[in-house]
N, CA, C and O atoms as a CHARMM CRD file, in Angstrom:
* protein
*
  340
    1    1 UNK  N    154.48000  73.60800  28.52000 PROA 1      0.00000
    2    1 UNK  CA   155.15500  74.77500  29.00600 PROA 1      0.00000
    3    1 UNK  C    156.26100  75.20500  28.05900 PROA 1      0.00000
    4    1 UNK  O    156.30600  76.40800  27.79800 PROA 1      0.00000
    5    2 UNK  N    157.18900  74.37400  27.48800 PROA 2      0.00000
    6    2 UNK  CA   158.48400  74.71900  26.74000 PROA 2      0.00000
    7    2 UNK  C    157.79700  74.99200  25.42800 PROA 2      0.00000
    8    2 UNK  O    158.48700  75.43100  24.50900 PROA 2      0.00000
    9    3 UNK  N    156.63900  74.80200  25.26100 PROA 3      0.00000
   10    3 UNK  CA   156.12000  75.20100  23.65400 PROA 3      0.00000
   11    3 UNK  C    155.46200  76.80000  23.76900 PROA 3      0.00000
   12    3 UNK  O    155.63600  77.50800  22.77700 PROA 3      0.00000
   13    4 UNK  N    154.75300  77.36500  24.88200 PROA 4      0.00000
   14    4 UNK  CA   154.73700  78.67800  25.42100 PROA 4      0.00000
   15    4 UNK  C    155.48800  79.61700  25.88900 PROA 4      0.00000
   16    4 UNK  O    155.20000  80.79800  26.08600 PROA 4      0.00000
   17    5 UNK  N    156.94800  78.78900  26.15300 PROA 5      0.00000
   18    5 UNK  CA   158.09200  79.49000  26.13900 PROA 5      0.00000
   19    5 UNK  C    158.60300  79.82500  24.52400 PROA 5      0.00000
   20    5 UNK  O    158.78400  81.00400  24.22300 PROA 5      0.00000
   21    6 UNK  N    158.80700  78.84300  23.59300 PROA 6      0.00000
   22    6 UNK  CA   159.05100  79.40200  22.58700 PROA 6      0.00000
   23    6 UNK  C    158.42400  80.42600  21.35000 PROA 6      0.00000
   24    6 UNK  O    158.92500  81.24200  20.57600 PROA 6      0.00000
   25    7 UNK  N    156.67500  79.77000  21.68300 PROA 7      0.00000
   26    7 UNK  CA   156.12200  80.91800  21.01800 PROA 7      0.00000
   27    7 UNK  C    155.82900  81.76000  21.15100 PROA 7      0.00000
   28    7 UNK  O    154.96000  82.27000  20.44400 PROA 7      0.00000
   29    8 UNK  N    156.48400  82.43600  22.26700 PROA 8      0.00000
   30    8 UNK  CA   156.25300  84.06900  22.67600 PROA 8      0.00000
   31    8 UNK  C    157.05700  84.96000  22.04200 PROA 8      0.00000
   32    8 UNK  O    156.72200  86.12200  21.81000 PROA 8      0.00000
   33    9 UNK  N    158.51500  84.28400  21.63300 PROA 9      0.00000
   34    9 UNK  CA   159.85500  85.40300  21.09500 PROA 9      0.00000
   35    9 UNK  C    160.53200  84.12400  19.55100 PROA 9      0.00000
   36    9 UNK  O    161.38700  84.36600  18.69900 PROA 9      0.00000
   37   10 UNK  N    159.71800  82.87000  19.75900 PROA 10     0.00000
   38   10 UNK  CA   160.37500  82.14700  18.45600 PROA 10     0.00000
   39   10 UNK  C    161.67200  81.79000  18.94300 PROA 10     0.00000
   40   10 UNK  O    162.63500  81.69200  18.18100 PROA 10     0.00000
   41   11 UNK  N    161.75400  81.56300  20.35000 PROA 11     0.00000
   42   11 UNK  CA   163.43000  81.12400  20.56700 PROA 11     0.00000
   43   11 UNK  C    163.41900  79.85100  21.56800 PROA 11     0.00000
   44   11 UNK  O    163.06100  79.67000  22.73200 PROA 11     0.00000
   45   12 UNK  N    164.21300  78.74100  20.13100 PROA 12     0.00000
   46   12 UNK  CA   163.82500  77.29700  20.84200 PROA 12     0.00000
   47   12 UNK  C    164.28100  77.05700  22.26000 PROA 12     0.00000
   48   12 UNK  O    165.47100  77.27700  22.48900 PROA 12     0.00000
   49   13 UNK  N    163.40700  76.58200  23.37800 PROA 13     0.00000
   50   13 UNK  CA   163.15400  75.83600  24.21900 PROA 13     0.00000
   51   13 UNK  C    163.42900  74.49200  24.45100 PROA 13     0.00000
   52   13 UNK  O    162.63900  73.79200  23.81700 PROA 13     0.00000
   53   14 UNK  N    164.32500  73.77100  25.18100 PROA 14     0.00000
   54   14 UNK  CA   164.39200  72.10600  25.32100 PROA 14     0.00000
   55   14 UNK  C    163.23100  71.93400  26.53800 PROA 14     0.00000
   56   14 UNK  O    162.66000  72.79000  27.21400 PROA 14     0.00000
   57   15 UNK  N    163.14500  70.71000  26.52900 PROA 15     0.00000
   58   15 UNK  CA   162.31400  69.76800  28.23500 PROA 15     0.00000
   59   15 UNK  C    163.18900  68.66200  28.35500 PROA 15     0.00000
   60   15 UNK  O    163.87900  68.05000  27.54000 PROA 15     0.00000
   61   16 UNK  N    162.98500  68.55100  29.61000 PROA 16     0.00000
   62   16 UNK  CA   164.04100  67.16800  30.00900 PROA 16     0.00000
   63   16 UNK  C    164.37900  67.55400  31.29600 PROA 16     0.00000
   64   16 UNK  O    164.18600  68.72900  31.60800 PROA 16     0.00000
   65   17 UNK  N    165.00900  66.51400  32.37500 PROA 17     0.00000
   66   17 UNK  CA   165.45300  66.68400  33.70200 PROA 17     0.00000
   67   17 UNK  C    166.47100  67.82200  33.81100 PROA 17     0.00000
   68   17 UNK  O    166.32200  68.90000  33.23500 PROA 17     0.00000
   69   18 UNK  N    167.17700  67.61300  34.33700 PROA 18     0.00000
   70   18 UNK  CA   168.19700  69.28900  34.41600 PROA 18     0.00000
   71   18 UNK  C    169.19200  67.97900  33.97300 PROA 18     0.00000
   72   18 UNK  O    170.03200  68.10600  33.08200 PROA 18     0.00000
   73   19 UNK  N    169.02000  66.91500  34.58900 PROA 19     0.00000
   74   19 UNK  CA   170.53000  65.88000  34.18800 PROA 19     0.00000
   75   19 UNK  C    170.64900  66.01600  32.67900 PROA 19     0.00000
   76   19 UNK  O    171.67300  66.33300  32.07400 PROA 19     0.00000
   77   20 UNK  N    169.58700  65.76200  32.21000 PROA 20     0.00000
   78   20 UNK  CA   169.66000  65.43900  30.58400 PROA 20     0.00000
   79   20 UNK  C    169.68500  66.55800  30.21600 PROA 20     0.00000
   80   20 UNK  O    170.50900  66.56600  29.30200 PROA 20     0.00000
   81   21 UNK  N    169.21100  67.75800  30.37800 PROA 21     0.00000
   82   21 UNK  CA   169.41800  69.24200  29.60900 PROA 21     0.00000
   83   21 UNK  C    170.71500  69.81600  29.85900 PROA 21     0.00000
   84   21 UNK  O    171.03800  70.45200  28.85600 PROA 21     0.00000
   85   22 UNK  N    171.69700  69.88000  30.84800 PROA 22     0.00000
   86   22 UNK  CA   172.61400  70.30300  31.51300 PROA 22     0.00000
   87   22 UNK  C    173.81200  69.64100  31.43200 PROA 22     0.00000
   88   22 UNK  O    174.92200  70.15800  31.30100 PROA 22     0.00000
   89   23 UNK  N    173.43800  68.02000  31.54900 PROA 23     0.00000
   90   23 UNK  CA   174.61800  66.72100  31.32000 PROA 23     0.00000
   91   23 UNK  C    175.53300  67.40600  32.55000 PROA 23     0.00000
   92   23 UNK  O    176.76300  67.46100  32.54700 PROA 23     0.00000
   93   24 UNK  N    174.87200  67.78600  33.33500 PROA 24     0.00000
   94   24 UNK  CA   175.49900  68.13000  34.59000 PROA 24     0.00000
   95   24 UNK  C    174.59600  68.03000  36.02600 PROA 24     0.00000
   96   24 UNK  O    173.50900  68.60800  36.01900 PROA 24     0.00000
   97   25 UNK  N    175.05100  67.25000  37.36500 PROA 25     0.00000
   98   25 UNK  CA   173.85900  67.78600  38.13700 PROA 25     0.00000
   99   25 UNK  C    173.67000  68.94700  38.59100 PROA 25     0.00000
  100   25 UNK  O    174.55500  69.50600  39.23900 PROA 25     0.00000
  101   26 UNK  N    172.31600  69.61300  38.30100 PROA 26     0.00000
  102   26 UNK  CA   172.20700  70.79600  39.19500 PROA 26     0.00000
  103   26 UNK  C    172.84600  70.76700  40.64300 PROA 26     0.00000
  104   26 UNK  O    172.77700  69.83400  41.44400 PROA 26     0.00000
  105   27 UNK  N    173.44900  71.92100  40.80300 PROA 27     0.00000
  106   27 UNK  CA   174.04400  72.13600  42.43000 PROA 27     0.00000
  107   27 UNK  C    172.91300  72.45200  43.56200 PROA 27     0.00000
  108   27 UNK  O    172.01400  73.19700  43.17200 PROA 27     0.00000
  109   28 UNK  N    172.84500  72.07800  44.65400 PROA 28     0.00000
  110   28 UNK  CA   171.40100  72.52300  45.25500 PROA 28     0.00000
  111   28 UNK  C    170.04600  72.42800  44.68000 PROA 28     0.00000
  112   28 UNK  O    169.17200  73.21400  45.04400 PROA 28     0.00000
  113   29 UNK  N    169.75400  71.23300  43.53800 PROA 29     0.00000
  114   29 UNK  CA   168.80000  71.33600  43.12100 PROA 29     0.00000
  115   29 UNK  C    168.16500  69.89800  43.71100 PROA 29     0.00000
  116   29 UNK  O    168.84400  69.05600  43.12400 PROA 29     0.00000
  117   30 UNK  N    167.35900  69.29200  44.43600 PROA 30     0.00000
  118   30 UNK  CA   166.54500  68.28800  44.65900 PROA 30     0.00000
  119   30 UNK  C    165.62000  67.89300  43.77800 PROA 30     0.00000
  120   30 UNK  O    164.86800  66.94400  44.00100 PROA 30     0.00000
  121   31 UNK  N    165.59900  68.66100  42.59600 PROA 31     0.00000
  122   31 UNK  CA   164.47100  67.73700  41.48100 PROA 31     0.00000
  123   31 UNK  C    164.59600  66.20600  40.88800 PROA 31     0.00000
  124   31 UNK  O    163.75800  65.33800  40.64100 PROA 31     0.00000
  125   32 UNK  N    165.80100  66.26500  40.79300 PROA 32     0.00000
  126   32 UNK  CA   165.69600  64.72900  40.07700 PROA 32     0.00000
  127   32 UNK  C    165.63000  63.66200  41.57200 PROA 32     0.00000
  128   32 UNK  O    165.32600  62.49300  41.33200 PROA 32     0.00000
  129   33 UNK  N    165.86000  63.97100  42.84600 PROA 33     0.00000
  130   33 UNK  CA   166.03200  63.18600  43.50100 PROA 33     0.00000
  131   33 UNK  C    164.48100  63.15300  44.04300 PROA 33     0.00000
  132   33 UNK  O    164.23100  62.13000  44.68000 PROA 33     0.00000
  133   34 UNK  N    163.35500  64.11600  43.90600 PROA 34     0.00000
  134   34 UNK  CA   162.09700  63.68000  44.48000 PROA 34     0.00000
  135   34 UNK  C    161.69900  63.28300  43.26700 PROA 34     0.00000
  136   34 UNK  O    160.70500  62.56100  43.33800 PROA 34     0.00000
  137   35 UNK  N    162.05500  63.45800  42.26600 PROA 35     0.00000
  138   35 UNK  CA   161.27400  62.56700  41.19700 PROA 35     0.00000
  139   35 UNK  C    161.94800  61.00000  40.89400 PROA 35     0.00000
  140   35 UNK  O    161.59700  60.28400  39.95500 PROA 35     0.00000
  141   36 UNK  N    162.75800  60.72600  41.68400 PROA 36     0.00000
  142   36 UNK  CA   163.15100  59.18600  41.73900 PROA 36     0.00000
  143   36 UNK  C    161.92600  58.73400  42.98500 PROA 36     0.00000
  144   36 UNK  O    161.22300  57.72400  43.01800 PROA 36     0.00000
  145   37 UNK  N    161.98700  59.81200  43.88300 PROA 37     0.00000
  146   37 UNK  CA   161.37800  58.67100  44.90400 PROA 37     0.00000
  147   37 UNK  C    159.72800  58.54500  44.53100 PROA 37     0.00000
  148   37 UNK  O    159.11700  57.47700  44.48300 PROA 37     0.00000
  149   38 UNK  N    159.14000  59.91000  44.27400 PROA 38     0.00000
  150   38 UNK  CA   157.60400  60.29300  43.83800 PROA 38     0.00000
  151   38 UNK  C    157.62900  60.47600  42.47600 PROA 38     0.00000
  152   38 UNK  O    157.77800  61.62400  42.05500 PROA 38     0.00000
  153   39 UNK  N    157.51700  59.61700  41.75600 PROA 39     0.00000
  154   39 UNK  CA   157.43400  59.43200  40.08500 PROA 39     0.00000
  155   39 UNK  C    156.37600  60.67300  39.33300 PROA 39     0.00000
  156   39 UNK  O    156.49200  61.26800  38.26200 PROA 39     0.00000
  157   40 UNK  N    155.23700  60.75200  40.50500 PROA 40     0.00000
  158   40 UNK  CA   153.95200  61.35600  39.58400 PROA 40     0.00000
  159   40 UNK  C    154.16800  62.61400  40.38200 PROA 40     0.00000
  160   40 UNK  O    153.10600  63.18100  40.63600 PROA 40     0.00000
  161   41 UNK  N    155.32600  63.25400  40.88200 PROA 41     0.00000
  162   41 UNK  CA   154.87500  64.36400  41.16100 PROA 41     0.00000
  163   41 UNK  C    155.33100  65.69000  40.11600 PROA 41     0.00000
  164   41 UNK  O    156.06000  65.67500  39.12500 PROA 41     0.00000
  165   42 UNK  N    154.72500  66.61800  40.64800 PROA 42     0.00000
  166   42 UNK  CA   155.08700  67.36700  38.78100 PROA 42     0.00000
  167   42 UNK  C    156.36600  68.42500  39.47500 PROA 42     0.00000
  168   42 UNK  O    156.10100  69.13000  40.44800 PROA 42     0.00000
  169   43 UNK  N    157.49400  68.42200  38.95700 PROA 43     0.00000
  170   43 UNK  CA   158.65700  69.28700  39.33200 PROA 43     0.00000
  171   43 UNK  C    159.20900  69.74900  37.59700 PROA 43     0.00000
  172   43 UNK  O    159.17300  69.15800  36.51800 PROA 43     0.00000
  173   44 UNK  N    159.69700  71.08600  38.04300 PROA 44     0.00000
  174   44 UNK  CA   160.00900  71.74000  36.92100 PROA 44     0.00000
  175   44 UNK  C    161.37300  72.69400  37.08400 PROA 44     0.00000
  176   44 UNK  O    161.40500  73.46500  38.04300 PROA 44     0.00000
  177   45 UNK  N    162.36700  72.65400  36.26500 PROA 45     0.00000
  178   45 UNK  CA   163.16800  73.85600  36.55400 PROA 45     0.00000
  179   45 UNK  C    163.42800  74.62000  35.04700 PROA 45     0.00000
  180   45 UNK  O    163.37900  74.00900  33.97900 PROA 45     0.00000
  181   46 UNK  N    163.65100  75.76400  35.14900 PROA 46     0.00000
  182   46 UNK  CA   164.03400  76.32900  34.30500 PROA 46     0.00000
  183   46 UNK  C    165.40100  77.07000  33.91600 PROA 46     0.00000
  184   46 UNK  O    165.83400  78.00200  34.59400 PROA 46     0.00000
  185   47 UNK  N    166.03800  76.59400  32.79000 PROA 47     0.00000
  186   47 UNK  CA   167.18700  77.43000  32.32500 PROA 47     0.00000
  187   47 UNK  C    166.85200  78.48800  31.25100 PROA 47     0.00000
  188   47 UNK  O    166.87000  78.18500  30.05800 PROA 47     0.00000
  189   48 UNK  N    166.51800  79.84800  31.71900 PROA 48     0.00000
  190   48 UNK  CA   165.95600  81.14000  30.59400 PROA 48     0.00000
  191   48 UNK  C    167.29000  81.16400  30.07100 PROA 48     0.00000
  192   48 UNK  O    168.30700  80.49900  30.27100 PROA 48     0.00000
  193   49 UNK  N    166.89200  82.39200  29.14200 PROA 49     0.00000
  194   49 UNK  CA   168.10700  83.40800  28.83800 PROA 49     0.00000
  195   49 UNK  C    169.57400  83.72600  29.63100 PROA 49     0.00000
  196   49 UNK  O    169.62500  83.47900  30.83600 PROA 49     0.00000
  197   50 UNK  N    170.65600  84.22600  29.00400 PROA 50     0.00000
  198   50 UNK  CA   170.80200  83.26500  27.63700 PROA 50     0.00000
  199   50 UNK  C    170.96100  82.04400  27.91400 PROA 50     0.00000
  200   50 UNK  O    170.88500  81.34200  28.92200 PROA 50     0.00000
  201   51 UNK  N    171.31100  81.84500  26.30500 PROA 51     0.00000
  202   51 UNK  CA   171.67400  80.33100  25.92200 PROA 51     0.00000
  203   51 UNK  C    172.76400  79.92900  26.64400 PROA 51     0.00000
  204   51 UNK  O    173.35700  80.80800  27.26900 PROA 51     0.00000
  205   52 UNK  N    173.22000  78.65400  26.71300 PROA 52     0.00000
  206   52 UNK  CA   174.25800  77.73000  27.70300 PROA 52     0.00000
  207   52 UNK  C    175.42600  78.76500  26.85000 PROA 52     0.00000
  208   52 UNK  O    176.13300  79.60400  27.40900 PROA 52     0.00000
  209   53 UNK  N    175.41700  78.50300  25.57400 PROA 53     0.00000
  210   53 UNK  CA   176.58300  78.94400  24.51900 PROA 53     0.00000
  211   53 UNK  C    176.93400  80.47800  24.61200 PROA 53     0.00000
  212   53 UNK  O    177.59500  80.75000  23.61100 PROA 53     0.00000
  213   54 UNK  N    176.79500  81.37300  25.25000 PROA 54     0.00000
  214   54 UNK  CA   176.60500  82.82800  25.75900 PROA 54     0.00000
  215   54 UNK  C    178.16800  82.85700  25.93100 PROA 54     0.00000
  216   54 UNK  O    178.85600  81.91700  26.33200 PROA 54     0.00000
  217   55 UNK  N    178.57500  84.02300  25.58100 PROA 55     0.00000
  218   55 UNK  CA   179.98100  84.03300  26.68300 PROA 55     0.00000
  219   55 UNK  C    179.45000  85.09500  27.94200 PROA 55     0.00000
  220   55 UNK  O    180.06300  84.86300  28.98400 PROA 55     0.00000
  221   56 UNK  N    178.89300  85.71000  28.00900 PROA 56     0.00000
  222   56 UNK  CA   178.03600  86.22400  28.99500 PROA 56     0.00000
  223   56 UNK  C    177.73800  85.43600  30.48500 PROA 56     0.00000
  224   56 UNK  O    177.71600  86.04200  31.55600 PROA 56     0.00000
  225   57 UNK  N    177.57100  84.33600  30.37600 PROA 57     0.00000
  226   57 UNK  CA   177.49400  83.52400  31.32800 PROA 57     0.00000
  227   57 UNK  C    175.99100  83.53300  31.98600 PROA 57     0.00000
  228   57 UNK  O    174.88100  83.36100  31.48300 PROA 57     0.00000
  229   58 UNK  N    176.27400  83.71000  32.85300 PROA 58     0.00000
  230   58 UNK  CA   174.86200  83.87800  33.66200 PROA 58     0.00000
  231   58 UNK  C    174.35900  85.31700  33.37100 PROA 58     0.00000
  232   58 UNK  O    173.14200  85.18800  33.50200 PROA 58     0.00000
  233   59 UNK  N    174.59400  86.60400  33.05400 PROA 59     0.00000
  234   59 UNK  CA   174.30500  87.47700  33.21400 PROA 59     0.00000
  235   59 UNK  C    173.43800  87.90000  31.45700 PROA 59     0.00000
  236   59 UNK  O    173.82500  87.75700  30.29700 PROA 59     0.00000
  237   60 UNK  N    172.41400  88.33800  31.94800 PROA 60     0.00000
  238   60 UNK  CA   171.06100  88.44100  30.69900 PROA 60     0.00000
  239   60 UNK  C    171.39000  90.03700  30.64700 PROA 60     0.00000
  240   60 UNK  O    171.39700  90.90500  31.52100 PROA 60     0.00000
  241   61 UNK  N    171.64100  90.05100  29.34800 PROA 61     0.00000
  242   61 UNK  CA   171.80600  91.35700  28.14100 PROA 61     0.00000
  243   61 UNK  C    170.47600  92.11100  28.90600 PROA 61     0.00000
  244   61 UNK  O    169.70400  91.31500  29.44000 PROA 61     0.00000
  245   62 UNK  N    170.20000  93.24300  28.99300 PROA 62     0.00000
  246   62 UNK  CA   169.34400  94.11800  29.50500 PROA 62     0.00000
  247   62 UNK  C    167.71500  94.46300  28.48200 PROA 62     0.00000
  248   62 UNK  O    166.59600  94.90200  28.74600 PROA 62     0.00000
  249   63 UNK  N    168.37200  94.00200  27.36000 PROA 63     0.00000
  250   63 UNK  CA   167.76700  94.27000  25.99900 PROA 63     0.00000
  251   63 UNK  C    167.05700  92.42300  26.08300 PROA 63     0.00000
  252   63 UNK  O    166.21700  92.16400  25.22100 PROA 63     0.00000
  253   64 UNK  N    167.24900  91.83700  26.60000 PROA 64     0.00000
  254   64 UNK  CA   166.58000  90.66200  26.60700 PROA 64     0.00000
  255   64 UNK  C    165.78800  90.03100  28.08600 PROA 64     0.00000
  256   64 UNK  O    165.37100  88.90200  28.34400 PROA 64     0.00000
  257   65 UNK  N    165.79800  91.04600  28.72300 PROA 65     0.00000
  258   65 UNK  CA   164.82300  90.97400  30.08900 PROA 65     0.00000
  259   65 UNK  C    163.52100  90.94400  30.42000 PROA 65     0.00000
  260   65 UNK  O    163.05900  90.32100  31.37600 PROA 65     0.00000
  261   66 UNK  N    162.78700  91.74000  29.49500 PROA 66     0.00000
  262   66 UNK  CA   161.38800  91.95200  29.47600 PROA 66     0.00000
  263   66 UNK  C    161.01700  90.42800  28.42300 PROA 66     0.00000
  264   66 UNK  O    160.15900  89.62400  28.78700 PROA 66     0.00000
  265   67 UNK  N    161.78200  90.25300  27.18000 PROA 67     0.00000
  266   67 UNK  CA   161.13800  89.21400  26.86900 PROA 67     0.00000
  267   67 UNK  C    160.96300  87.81900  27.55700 PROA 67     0.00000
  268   67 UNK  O    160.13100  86.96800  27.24200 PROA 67     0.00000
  269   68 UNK  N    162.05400  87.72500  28.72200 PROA 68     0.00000
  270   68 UNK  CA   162.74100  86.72200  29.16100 PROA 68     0.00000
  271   68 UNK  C    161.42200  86.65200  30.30500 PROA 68     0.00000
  272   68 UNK  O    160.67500  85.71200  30.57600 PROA 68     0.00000
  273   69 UNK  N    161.45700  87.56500  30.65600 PROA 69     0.00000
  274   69 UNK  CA   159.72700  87.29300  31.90700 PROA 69     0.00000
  275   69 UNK  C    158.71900  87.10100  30.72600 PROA 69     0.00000
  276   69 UNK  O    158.54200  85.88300  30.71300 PROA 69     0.00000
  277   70 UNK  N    157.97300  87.64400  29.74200 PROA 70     0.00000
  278   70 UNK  CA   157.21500  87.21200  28.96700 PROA 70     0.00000
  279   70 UNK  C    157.14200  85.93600  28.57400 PROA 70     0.00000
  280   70 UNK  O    156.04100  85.42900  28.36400 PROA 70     0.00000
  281   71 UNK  N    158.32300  85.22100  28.41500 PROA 71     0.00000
  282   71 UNK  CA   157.79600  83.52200  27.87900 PROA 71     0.00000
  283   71 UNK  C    157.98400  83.08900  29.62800 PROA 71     0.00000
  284   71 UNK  O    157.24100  82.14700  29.89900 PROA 71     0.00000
  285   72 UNK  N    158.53800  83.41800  30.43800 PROA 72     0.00000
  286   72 UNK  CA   158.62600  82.84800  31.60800 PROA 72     0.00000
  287   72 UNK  C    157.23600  82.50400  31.88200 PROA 72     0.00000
  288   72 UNK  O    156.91500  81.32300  32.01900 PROA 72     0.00000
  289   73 UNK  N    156.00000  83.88600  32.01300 PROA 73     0.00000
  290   73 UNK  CA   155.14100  84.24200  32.24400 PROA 73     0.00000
  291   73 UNK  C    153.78900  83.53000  31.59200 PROA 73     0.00000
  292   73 UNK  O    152.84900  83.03800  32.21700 PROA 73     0.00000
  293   74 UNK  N    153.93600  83.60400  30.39600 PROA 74     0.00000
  294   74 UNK  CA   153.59400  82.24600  29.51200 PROA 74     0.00000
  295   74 UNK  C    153.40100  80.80400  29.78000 PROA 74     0.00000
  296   74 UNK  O    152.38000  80.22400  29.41100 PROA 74     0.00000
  297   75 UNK  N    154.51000  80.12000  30.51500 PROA 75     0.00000
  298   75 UNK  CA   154.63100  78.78500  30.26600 PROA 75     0.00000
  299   75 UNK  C    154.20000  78.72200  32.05300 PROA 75     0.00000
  300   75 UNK  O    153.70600  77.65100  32.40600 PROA 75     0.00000
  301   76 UNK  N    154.35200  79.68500  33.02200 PROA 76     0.00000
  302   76 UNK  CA   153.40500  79.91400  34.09600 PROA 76     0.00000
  303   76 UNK  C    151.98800  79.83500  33.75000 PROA 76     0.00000
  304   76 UNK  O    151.38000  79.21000  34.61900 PROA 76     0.00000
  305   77 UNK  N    151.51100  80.09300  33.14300 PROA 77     0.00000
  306   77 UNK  CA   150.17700  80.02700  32.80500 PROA 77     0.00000
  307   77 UNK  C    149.81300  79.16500  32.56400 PROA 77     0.00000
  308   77 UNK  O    148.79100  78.80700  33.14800 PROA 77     0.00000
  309   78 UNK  N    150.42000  78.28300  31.54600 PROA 78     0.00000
  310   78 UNK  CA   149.64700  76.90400  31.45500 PROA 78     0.00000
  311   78 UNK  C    150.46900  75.87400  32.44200 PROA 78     0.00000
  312   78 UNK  O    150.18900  74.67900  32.34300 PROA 78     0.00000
  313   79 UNK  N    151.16500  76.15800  33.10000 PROA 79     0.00000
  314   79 UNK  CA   151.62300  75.16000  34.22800 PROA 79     0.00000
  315   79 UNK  C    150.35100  75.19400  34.70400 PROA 79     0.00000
  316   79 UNK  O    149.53600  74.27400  34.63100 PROA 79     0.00000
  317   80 UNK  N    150.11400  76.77300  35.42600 PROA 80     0.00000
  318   80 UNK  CA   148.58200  76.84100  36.09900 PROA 80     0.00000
  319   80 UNK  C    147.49300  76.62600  35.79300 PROA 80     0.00000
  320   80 UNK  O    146.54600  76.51900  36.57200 PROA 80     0.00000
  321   81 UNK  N    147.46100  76.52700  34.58200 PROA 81     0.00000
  322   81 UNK  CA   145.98000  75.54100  33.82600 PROA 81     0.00000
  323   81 UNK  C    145.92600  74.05700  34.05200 PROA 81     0.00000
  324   81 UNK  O    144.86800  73.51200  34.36700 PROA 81     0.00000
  325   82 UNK  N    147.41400  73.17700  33.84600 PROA 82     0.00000
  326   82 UNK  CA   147.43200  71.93100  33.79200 PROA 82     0.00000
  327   82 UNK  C    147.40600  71.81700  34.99700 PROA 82     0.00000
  328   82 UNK  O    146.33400  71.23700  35.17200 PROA 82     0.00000
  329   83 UNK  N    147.91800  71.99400  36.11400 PROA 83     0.00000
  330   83 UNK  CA   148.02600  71.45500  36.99200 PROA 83     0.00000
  331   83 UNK  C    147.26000  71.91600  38.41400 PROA 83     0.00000
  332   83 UNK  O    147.74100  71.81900  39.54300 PROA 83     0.00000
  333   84 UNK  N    145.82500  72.48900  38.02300 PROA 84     0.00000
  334   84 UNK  CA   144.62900  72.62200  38.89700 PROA 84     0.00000
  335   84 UNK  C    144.59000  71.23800  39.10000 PROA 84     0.00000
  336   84 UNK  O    144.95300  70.45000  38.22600 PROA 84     0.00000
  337   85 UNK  N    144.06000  70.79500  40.49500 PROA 85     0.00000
  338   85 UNK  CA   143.65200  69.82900  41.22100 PROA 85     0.00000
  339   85 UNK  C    142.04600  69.75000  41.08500 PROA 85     0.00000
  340   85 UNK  O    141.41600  68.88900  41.69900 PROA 85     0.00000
């Protein structure tokens, strides 16, 4: 998925828990805690646009929206390839 995120716009992508990408716990996020108890289950979160380093903060430049669903849209796709039952 993070390799279909980057080759849509060429803008590097990390993978890792939100603990290890963030070095913070997500607030309201239960991923790392069902993946302690259910090891094999597949959980995913995503941090898009922008970058952590933004002074912008949370709020995505208008001019970077359409690309920002395009790799989203992308790395949806092969989630949905890999993970047919």
């Amino acid at each position: 998925m993070v390799h279909a995120l980057s080759n849509k716009h060429g803008l590097q992508h990390q993978h890792g828990t939100a603990w290890q990408l963030l070095n913070y716990a997500a607030s309201g996020s239960s991923i790392d805690w069902a993946l302690a108890r259910k090891p094999n289950i597949y959980a995913a979160a995503y941090e898009l646009r922008p970058a952590a380093s933004s002074s912008t903060g949370f709020l995505l430049p208008a001019s970077q929206i359409v690309a920002t669903g395009e790799e989203l849209f992308e790395s949806l796709k092969v989630m949905s390839r890999e993970t047919v039952v």
